[in-house]
C-alpha positions as MATLAB code, in Angstrom:
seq = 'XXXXXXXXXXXXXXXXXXXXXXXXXXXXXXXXXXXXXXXXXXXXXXXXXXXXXXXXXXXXXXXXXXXXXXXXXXXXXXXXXXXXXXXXX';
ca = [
      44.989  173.116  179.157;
      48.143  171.811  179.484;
      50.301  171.295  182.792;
      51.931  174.455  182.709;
      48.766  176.527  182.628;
      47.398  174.180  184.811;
      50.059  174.801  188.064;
      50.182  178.358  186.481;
      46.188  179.041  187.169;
      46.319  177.216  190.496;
      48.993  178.876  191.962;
      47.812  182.213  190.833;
      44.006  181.508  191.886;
      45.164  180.233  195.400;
      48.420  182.391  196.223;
      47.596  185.702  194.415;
      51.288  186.019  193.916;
      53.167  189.487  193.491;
      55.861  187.461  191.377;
      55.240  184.120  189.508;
      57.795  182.007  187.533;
      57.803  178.575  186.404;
      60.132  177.288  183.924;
      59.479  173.583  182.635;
      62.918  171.721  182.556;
      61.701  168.324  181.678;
      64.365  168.609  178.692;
      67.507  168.539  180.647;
      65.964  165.638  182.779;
      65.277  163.299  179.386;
      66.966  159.900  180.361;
      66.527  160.263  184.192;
      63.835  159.089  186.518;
      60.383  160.155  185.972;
      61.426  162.097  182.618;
      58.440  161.357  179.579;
      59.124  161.976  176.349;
      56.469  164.659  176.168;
      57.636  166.615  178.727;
      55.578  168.333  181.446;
      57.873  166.315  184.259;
      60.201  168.637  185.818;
      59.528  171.873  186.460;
      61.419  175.126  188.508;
      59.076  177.394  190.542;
      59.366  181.120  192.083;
      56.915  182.735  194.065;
      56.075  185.470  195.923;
      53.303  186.067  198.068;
      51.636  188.070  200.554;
      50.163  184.022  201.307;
      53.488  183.093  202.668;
      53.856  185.599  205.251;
      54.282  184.157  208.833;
      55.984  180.504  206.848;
      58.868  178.571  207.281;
      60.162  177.969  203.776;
      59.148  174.075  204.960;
      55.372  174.964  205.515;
      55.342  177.010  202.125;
      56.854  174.270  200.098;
      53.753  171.649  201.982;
      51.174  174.427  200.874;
      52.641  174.241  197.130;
      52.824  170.512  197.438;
      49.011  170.030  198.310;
      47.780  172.083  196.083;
      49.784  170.584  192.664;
      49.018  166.926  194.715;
      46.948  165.818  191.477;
      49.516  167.135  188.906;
      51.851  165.056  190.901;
      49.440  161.561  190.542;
      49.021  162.712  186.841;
      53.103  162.627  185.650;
      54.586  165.921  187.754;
      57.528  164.187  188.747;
      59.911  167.143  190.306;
      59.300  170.801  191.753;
      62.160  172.762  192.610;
      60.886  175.931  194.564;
      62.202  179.027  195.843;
      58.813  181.078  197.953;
      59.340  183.911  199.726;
      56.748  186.000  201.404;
      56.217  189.160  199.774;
      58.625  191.882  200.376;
      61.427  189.320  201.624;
      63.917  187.146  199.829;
];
């Protein structure tokens, strides 16, 4: 499993999102800090879920955080992420 599927089955296992993106952008990072050649560095998030109700956008972004913390000690170098509870943006 790679690191995509990984984050992809974490986040879906623990959040049971209604909406689920992630887009891997390690290519337009190539050159920059914490950029491999294989990729699997930089990544984009959106989520929605019924999880996030009753969050600040700060405490939603700390629940992503600690659950991708070992993607982050294996090479994930940069998460951008936009979470919104369900039925709110």
């Amino acid at each position: 499993m790679n690191r995509y599927e990984r984050i992809m089955s974490l986040l879906s296992q623990e959040f049971k999102p209604t909406r689920l993106e992630l887009r891997d952008d390690s290519q337009s990072h190539a050159g920059h800090n914490g950029a491999r050649p294989g990729g699997e560095t930089h990544y984009t998030l959106v989520i929605e879920s019924a999880a996030f109700q009753g969050l600040n956008k700060i405490q939603c972004h700390q629940a992503i955080y600690r659950l991708l913390a070992n993607e982050f000690k294996t090479g994930l170098h940069a998460l951008s992420i936009q979470a919104f509870a369900a039925g709110k943006k």
